[in-house]
Phi, psi and omega in degrees: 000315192289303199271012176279339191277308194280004169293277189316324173305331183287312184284348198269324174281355167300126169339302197278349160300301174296348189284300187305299196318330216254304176327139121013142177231172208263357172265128180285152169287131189250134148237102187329162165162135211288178188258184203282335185307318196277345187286339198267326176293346202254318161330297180293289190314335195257329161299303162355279208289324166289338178275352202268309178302315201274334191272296173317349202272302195313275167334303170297283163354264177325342138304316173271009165281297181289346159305304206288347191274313173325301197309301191280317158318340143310334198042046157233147197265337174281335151356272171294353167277322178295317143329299186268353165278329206271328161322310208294291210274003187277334132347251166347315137002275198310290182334302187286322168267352182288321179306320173294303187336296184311304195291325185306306163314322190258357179251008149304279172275024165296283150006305237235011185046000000 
């Protein structure tokens, strides 16, 4: 352990190291970014698509509610057990889609100045 440590003291204190660190790098500064033209249709498309989303999950959901109100009324329970799994993953969904949604938008208008 002692010579990876007196290894790195040796590197950090060499000159020509500290020089490179301080210098220009052979990449110019770029700041990415999408043109102004592209932002409101990739914007529009994306909310679309998450609202699009949210609304089908929302729609399952009110279907495996009504499968379990079948189901027990019915006295069949796998219905309703099939009812309250599909409630279950439409949840999940929702989620999985509020979630992408988000980070996608915000690392979007990061980009996107």
């Amino acid at each position: 352990m002692s010579q990876l440590l007196t290894t790195l003291h040796t590197l950090a204190s060499d000159p020509g190291v500290v020089a490179l660190a301080d210098s220009v790098g052979p990449v110019p500064d770029f700041d990415p970014a999408l043109p102004k033209e592209v932002n409101k249709p990739v914007k529009t498309m994306l909310s679309w698509t998450a609202g699009g989303g949210l609304t089908l999950a929302i729609l399952g959901g009110l279907a495996g509610w009504a499968l379990v109100a079948v189901g027990h009324n019915t006295e069949r329970a796998a219905l309703a057990a099939r009812g309250k799994q599909s409630v279950l993953w439409s949840l999940i969904g929702a989620g999985g889609i509020g979630l992408t949604s988000s980070l996608v938008l915000a690392v979007f208008t990061m980009t996107s100045g």
